[in-house]
DOFI-477562 format. One line per 4 residues: number of its first residue (from 0); for each residue y negated, x negated, z of C-alpha. Coordinates in steps of 0.5 Angstrom, whole numbers, padded with zeros to 4 digits, m for minus. Example, Ala and Ser with C-alpha at 12.3 -4.5 7.8 and 13.67 -1.06 7.14 Angstrom:
// DOFI-477562
0 = 0009,m0025,0016 | 0002,m0027,0014
// end
This chain:
// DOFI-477562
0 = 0000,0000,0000 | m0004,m0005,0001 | m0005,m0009,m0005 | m0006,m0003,m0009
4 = m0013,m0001,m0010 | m0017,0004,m0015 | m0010,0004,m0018 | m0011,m0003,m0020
8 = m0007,m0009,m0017 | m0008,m0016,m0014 | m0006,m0020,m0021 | m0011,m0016,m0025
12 = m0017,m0016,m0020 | m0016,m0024,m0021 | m0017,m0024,m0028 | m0023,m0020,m0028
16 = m0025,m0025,m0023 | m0023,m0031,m0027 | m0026,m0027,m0033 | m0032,m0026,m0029
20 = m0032,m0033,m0026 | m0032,m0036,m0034 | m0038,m0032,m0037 | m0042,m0035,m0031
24 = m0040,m0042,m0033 | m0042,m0041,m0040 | m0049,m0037,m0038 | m0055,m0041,m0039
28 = m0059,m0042,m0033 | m0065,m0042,m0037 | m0065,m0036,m0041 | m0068,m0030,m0039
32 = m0064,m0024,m0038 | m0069,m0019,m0035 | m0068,m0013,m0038 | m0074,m0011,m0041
36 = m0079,m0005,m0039 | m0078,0002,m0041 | m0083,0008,m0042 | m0081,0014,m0039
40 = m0078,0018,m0044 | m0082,0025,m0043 | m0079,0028,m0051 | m0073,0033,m0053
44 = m0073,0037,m0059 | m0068,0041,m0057 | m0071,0043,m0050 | m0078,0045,m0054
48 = m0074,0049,m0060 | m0070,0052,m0055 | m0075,0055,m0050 | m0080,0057,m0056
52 = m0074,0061,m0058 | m0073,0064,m0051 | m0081,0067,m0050 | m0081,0064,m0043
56 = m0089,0063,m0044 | m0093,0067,m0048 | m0095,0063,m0055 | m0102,0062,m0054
60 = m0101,0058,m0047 | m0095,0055,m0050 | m0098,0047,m0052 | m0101,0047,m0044
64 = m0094,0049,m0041 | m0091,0043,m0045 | m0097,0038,m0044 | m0096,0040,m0036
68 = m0090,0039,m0036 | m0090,0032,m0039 | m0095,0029,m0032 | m0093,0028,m0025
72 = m0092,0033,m0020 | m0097,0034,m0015 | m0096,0032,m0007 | m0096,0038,m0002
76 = m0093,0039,0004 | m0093,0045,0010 | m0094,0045,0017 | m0088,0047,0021
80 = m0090,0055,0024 | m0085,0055,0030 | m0090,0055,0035 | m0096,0058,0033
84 = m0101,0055,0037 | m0098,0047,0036 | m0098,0050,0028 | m0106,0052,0029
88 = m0109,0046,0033 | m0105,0041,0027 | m0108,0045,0022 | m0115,0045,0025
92 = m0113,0037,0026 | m0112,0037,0018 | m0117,0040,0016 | m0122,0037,0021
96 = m0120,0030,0021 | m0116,0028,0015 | m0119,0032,0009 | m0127,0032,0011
100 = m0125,0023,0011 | m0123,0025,0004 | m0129,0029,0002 | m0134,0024,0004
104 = m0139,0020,0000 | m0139,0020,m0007 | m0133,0021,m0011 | m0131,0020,m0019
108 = m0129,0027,m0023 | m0122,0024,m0022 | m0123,0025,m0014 | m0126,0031,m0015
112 = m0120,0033,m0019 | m0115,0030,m0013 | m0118,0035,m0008 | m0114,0038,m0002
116 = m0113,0045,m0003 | m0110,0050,0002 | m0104,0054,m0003 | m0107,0061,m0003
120 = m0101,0065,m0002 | m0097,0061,0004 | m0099,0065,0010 | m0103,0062,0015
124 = m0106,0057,0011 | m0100,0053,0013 | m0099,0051,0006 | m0103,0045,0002
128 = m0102,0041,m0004 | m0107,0035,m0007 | m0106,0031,m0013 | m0105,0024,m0010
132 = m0102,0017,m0013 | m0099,0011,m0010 | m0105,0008,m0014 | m0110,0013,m0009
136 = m0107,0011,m0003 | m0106,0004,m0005 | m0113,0004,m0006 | m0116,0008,m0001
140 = m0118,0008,0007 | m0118,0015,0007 | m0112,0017,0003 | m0107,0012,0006
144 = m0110,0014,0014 | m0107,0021,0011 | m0101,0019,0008 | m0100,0014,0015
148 = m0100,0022,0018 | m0096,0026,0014 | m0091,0020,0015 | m0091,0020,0023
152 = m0091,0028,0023 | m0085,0029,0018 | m0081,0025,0022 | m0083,0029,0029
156 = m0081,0036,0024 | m0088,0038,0025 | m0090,0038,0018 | m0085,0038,0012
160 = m0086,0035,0005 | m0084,0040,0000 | m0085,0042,m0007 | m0090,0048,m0007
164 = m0085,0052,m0011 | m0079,0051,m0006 | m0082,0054,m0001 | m0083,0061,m0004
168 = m0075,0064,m0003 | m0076,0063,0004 | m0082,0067,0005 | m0080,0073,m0001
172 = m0073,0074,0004 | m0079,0077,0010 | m0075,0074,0016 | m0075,0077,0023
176 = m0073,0073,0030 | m0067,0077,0030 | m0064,0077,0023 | m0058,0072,0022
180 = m0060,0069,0016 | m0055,0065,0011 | m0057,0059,0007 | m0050,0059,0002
184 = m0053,0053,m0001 | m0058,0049,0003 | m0058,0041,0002 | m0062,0037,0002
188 = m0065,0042,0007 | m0073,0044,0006 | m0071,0051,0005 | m0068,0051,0010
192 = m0073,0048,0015 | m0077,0054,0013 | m0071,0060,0015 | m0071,0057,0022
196 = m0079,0056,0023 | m0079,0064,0020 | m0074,0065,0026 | m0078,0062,0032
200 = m0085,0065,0029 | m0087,0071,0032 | m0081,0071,0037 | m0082,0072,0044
204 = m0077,0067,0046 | m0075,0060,0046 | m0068,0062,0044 | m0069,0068,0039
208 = m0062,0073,0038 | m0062,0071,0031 | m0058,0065,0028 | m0058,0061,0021
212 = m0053,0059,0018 | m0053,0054,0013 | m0048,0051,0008 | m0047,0047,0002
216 = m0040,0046,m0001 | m0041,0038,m0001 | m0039,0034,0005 | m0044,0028,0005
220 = m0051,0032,0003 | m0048,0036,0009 | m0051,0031,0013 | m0058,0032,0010
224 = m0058,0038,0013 | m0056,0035,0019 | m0063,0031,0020 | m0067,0036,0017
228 = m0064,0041,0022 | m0066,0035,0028 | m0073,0035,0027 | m0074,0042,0028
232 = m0069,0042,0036 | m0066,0049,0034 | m0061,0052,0038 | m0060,0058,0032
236 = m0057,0053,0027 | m0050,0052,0025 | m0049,0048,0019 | m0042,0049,0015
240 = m0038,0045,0009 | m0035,0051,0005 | m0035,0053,m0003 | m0040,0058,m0002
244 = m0036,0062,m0008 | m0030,0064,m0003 | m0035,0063,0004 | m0030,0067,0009
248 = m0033,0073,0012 | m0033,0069,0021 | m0030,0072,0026 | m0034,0073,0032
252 = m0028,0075,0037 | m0022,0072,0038 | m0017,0078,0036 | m0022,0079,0029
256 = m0024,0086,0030 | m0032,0085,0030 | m0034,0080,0023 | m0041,0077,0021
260 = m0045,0079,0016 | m0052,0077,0015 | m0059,0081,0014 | m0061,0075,0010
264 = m0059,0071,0005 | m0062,0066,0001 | m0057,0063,m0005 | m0061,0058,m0008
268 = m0057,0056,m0014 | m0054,0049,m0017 | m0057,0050,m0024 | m0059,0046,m0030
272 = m0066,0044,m0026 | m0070,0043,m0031 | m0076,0046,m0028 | m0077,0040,m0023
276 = m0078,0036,m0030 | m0085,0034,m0027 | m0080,0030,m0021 | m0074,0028,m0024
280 = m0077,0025,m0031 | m0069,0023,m0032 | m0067,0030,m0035 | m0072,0030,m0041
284 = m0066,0026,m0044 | m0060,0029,m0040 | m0061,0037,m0042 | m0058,0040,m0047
288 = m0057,0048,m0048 | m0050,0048,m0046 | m0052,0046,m0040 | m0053,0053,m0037
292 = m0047,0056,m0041 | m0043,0051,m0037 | m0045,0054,m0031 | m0047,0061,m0032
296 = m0040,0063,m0028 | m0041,0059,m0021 | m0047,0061,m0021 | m0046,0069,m0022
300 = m0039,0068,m0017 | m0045,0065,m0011 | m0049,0071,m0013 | m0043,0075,m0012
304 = m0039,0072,m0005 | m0047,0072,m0003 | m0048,0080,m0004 | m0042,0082,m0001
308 = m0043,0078,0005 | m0049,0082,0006 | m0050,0087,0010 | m0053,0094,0007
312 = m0060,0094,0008 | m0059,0087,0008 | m0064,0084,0003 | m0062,0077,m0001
316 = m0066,0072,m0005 | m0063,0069,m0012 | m0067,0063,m0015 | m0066,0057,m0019
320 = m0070,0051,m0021 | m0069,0053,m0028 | m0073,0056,m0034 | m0067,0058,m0037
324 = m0065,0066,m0038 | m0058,0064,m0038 | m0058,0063,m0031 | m0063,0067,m0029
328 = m0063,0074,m0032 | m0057,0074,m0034 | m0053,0072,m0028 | m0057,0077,m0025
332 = m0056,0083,m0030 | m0048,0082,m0030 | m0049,0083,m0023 | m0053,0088,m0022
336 = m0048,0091,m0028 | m0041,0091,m0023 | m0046,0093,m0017 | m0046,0100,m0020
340 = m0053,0101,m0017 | m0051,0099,m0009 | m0056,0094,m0010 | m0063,0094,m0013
344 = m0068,0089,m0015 | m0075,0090,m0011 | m0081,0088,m0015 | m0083,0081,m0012
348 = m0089,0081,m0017 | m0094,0083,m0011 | m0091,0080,m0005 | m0095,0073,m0004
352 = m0101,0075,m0006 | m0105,0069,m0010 | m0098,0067,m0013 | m0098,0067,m0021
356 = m0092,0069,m0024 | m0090,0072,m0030 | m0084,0078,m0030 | m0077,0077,m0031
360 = m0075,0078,m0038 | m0071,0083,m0040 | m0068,0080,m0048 | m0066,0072,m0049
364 = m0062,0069,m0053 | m0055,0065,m0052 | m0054,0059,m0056 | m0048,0053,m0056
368 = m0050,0047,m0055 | m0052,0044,m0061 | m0058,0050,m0062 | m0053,0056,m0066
372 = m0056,0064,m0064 | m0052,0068,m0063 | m0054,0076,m0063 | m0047,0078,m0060
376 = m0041,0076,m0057 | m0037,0078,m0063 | m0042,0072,m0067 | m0039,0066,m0063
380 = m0034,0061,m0066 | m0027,0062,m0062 | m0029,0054,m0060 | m0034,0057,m0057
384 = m0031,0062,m0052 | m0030,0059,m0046 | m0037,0057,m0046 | m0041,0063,m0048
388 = m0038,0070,m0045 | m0039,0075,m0046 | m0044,0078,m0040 | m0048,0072,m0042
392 = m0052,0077,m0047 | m0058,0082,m0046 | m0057,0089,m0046 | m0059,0093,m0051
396 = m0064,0097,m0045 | m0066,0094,m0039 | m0063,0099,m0034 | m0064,0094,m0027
400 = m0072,0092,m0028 | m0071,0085,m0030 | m0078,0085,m0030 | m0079,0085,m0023
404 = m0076,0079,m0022 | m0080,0073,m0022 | m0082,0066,m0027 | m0086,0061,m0024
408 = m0089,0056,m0030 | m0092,0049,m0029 | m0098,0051,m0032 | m0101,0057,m0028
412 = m0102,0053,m0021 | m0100,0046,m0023 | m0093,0047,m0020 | m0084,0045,m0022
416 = m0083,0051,m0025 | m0078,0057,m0021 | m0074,0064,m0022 | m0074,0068,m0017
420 = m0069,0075,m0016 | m0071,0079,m0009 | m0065,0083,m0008 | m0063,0089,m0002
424 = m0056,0093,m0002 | m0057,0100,m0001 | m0050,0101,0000 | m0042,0098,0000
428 = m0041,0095,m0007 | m0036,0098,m0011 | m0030,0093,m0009 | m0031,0094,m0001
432 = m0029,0101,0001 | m0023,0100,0001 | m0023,0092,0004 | m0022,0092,0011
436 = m0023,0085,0016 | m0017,0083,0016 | m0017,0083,0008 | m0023,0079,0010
440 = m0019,0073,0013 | m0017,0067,0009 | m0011,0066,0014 | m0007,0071,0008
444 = m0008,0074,0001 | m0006,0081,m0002 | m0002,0080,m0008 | 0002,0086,m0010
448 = 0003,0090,m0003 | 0006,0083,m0001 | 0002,0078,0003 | 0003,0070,0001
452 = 0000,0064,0004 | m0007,0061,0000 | m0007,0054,m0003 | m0009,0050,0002
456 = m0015,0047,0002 | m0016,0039,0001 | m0020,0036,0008 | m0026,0033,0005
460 = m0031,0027,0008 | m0030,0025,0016 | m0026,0029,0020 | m0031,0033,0026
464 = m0030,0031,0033 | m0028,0039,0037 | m0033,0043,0039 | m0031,0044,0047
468 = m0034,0049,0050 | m0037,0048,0058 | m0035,0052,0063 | m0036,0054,0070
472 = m0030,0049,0073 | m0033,0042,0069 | m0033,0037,0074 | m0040,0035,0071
476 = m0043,0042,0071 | m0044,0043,0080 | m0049,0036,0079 | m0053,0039,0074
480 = m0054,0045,0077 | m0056,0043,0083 | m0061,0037,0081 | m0065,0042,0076
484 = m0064,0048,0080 | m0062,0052,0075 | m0061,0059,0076 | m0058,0065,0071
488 = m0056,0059,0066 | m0051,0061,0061 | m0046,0055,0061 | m0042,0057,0056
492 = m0047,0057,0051 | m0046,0047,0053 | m0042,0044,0049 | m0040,0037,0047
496 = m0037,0033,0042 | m0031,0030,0046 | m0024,0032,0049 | m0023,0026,0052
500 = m0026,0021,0057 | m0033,0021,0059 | m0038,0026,0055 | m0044,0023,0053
504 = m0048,0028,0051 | m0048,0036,0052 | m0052,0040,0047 | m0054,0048,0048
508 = m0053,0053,0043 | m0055,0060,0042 | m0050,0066,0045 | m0050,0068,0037
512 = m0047,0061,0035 | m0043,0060,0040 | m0039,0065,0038 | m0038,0064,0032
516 = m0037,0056,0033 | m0032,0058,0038 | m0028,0063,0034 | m0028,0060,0027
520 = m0028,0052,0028 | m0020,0052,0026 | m0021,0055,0020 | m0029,0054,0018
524 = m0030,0046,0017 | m0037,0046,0021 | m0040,0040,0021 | m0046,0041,0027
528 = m0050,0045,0032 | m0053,0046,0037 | m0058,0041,0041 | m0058,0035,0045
532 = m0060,0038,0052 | m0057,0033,0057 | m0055,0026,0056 | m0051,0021,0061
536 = m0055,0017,0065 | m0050,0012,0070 | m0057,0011,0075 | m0055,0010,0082
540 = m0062,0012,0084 | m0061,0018,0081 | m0057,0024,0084 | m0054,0027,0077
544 = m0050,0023,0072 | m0055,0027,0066 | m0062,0026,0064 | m0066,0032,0060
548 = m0067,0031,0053 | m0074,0033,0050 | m0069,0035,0044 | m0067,0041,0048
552 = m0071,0042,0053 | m0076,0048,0050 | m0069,0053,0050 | m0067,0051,0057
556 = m0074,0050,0060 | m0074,0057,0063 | m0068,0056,0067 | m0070,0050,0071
560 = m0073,0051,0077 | m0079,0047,0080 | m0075,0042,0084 | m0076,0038,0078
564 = m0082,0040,0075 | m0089,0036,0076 | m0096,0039,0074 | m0100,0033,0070
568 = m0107,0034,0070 | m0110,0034,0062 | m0112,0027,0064 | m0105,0024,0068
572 = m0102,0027,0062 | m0106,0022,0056 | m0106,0017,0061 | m0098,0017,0061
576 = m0098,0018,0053 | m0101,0012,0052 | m0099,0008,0056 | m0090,0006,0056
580 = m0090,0006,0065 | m0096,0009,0069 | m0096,0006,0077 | m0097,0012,0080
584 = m0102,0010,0085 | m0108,0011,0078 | m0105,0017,0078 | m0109,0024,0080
588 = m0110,0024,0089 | m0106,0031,0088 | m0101,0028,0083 | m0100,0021,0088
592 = m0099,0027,0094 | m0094,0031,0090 | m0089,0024,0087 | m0090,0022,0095
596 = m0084,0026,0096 | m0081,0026,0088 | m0074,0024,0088 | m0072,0018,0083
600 = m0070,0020,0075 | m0071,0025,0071 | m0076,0031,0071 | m0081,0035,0067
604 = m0088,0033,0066 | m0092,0040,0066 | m0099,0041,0064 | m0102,0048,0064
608 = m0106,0050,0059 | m0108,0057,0057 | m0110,0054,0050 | m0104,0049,0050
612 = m0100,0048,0054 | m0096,0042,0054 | m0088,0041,0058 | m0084,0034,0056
616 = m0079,0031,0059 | m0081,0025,0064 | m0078,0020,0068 | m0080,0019,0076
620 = m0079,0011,0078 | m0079,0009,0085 | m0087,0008,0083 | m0088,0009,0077
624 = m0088,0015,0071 | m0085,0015,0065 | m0086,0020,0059 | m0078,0021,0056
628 = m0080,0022,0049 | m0080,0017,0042 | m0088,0014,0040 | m0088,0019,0034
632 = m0088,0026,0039 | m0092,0021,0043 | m0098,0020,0037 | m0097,0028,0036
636 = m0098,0030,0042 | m0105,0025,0043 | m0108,0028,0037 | m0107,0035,0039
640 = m0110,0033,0046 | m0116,0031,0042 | m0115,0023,0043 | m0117,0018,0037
644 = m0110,0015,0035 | m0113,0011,0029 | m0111,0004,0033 | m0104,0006,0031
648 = m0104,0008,0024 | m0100,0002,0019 | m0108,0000,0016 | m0107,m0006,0011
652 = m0115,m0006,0010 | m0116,m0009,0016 | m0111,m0014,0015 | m0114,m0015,0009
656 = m0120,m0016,0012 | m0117,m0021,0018 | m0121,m0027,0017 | m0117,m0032,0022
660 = m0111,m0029,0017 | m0108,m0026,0024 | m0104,m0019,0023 | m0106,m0013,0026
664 = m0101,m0011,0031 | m0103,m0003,0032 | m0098,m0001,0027 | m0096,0007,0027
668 = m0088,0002,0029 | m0093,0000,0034 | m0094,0005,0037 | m0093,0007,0045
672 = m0085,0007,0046 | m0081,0009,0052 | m0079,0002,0055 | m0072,0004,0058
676 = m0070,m0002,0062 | m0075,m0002,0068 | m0072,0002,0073 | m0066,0005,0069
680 = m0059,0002,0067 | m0057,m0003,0061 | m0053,0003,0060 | m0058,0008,0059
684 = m0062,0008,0052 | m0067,0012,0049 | m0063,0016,0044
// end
């Protein structure tokens, strides 16, 4: 087994590499073989024919589509709209700091055109988008001083940077704090951010009764939105690795009785892309008509498994990167056909007011891949009928209002392109009624009367470590219980990642995914959930073995009692955010009286402030305190608090300008970080 490797064995790998080993020998040390420089390509005359035959644009307006098409993509970003009042202070930041350093002084026509401008549809002016380069930033104080910005923000999950049309669907879908929502395919993850930041906006509770799960068929990009879920500490979130075209309906029992079905989902489909040209340059010499084609049907059975996992009542949001009918309206259409009326397209012309978008189209045509019409079906070659089918093609009649759906062009608001379906289920589709829960089940299939086992599923990617569920016997909970006076806590709702051995971390979850972690887990591969809240700390100045985590702490902080909660003035407050350790005795004469007798480890730093109020996790030495976060929620918490962080930023003017040719230390890198090591253990660490 070992020496065979990629089918190949040792003896051939040797001759490659004697192979490999000449051609090295006989090359010139001299000669150049640098590859010369190649222009992007932005040309396809097939992609030009094609879209002109398909009216997507109107005539007139067709020479701006396609010359918009051919430049970059604007920069644009959204601020994070979980907290209301942090999400108003940035935006008021932004506004006031960032932008107005933009606009001074005199400007070029270039600059002028560069100008930030709030997206008039987005809601909150939360979202903005500005034609800035690498060229902008590089020569710019002002520019690279936001860029610095947008950098530590998105990192801290504060603020995303997204293309402006991706950040349309979520918002079409009209989610409440209590909705369970379904991403079917959510990598990279933008779109899903914005599906939990919906769920938290409004909610009255730090802990809202909806969830969101998110899924995508591919095992490595599930982990991209393992991070993007991070960012944002939700523990309404659960992230799965399933073909989204069979996605099973979830038990939330252990016998099966009761099964999840979703309020909303957002089923973002794999398409063809061209829409994103602006971004992904690659795809002017990579498309090709029979791209669609090939993708049609993964598309309308995504759809499908989508509108049958809703609710009725539920309402469900198809879209694509994708200009393409064939994608689009035809995917569409063909449900809409076999719905037989349980589901009707809503008009989602009118729904973000300031959006320019122009109506779905209710005729197209379909073409092979080397650009043949086709009127019929009956018109395509046999060679070509396993690539072009038969629902592929226009009714005679719009019969479903086609034209309530949605095309965004580049040209109209400087944008990629998109389409947008806003569907809702008015009633049980066709097929359901005679489906009951246990025909839901994937464990077995009907077939004829007779029930047979399903092909088994090939294990892909890293085997997840279990999901084990706390309860009220662990010898770890008592000592958590008592050292932060918790009171009324849900302990099943604590999980870890171990079976065995010590558990490192324990993350807190919502009772709404709890019970679909705990009762799916052996049949679903679910790849993450819930939110880091205590973490080991072996300190024996310390009373309990586990620290607070500032991951967790907003959806446990009202379970804690006031054992372990300190009350900081505005001004202890930045004095601890500066600075990495702060002797007590420079604290506030109040704040000295009450850490007199605040026993050692960790607590919750309190600041109360009817505008903005502050809760962090901290940690109490034998005479100093200590803020428990990283320096990026360190920086953001001292903008909100008012404070001048510039020294911080990574400013390469002021290193250019050094005359003794020293570097500037005060790098956003630089910037106050938790030192872990007074005090506290070797072995714990800032995670």
């Amino acid at each position: 087994m070992g020496n065979r490797r990629n089918n190949g064995s040792n003896a051939s790998f040797a001759k490659r590499r004697r192979k490999m080993k000449e051609g090295l020998d006989n090359k010139n040390p001299n000669e150049d073989t640098r590859s010369p420089y190649v222009t992007t390509i932005r040309e396809n005359e097939k992609f030009v024919q094609y879209y002109k035959m398909q009216n997507i644009c109107p005539e007139d307006e067709w020479n701006t589509f396609l010359e918009t098409l051919k430049t970059d993509l604007p920069t644009s970003f959204r601020i994070t709209a979980s907290c209301d009042i942090e999400a108003k202070l940035l935006l008021k930041l932004v506004e006031g700091v960032f932008f107005t350093d933009l606009l001074k002084g005199e400007q070029s026509d270039e600059q002028k055109h560069s100008e930030p401008f709030c997206l008039p549809w987005y809601p909150q002016r939360l979202g903005w988008q500005l034609k800035i380069t690498r060229k902008d930033i590089r020569g710019s104080v002002a520019y690279y001083r936001l860029h610095n910005f947008l950098i530590s923000e998105t990192g801290n999950g504060n603020i995303s940077r997204q293309e402006t049309v991706s950040m349309i669907p979520p918002l079409l879908l009209d989610i409440k704090p209590s909705d369970k929502v379904l991403d079917m395919c959510a990598a990279p993850g933008s779109k899903t951010a914005q599906l939990i930041e919906a769920l938290y906006s409004g909610s009255n509770s730090s802990v809202p009764g909806g969830l969101v799960m998110a899924n995508d068929v591919h095992n490595s990009r599930c982990y991209m939105l393992v991070h993007q879920a991070k960012r944002l500490n939700s523990a309404n979130v659960l992230i799965t690795n399933y073909d989204a075209t069979v996605l099973p309906v979830m038990n939330l029992d252990e016998n099966g009785h009761s099964m999840l079905k979703f309020d909303k989902i957002l089923c973002d489909a794999p398409c063809s892309g061209d829409g994103t040209l602006r971004k992904n340059a690659d795809i002017w010499t990579k498309w090709s008509p029979g791209n669609a084609n090939n993708l049609h049907g993964i598309q309308f059975r995504i759809l499908k498994r989508g509108l049958e996992l809703l609710n009725v009542g539920g309402r469900l949001v198809y879209s694509t990167c994708s200009f393409n009918p064939v994608e689009n309206e035809a995917v569409v259409q063909r449900m809409m056909t076999e719905a037989q009326g349980s589901v009707v397209i809503i008009n989602a012309n009118d729904k973000l007011p300031g959006l320019k978008t122009v109506s779905g189209l209710s005729q197209w045509i379909v073409v092979s891949k080397d650009l043949d019409v086709y009127k019929t079906f009956e018109e395509v070659p046999e060679k070509w009928n396993t690539q072009i089918r038969p629902q592929m093609f226009p009714p005679k009649e719009d019969l479903y209002n086609l034209d309530r759906c949605i095309r965004i062009l580049p040209h109209h608001q400087d944008t990629g392109g998109f389409f947008v379906a806003v569907m809702e289920k008015i009633k049980p589709l066709p097929w359901e009624a005679s489906v009951t829960p246990s025909d839901e089940l994937v464990d077995e299939t009907k077939v004829n009367n007779y029930k047979r086992k399903p092909k088994k599923r090939k294990y892909q990617g890293y085997r997840e470590d279990p999901f084990i569920f706390l309860t009220v016997d662990d010898p770890v909970w008592p000592e958590i219980r008592d050292f932060y006076e918790l009171k009324d806590f849900p302990i099943q709702c604590l999980l870890t990642r171990c079976s065995v051995g010590k558990k490192k971390n324990i993350y807190f979850t919502s009772p709404s995914v709890k019970d679909i972690v705990k009762n799916n887990q052996d049949r679903v591969k679910i790849i993450n959930t819930g939110v880091k809240t205590f973490v080991r700390c072996d300190n024996k100045s310390m009373e309990c073995n586990f620290r607070l985590a500032q991951e967790g702490l907003a959806g446990i902080s009202s379970y804690i009692g006031q054992k372990r909660r300190l009350q900081l003035t505005r001004n202890d407050l930045i004095t601890v955010l500066i600075n990495p350790t702060v002797q007590v005795t420079s604290l506030n004469e109040a704040t000295k009286d009450i850490l007199e007798n605040f026993g050692v480890g960790s607590c919750v730093l309190n600041m109360v402030d009817k505008d903005f109020p502050v809760e962090l996790v901290g940690w109490k030495g034998f005479s100093t305190l200590k803020a428990y976060i990283n320096g990026e929620c360190r920086l953001h918490y001292l903008r909100l608090l008012g404070v001048d962080v510039s020294e911080f930023d990574v400013n390469k003017f002021k290193k250019e300008n050094n005359d003794d040719g020293t570097e500037d230390k005060n790098e956003i890198d630089e910037a106050p970080e938790v030192q872990v090591k007074e005090e506290l253990t070797p072995s714990e660490k800032l995670e």
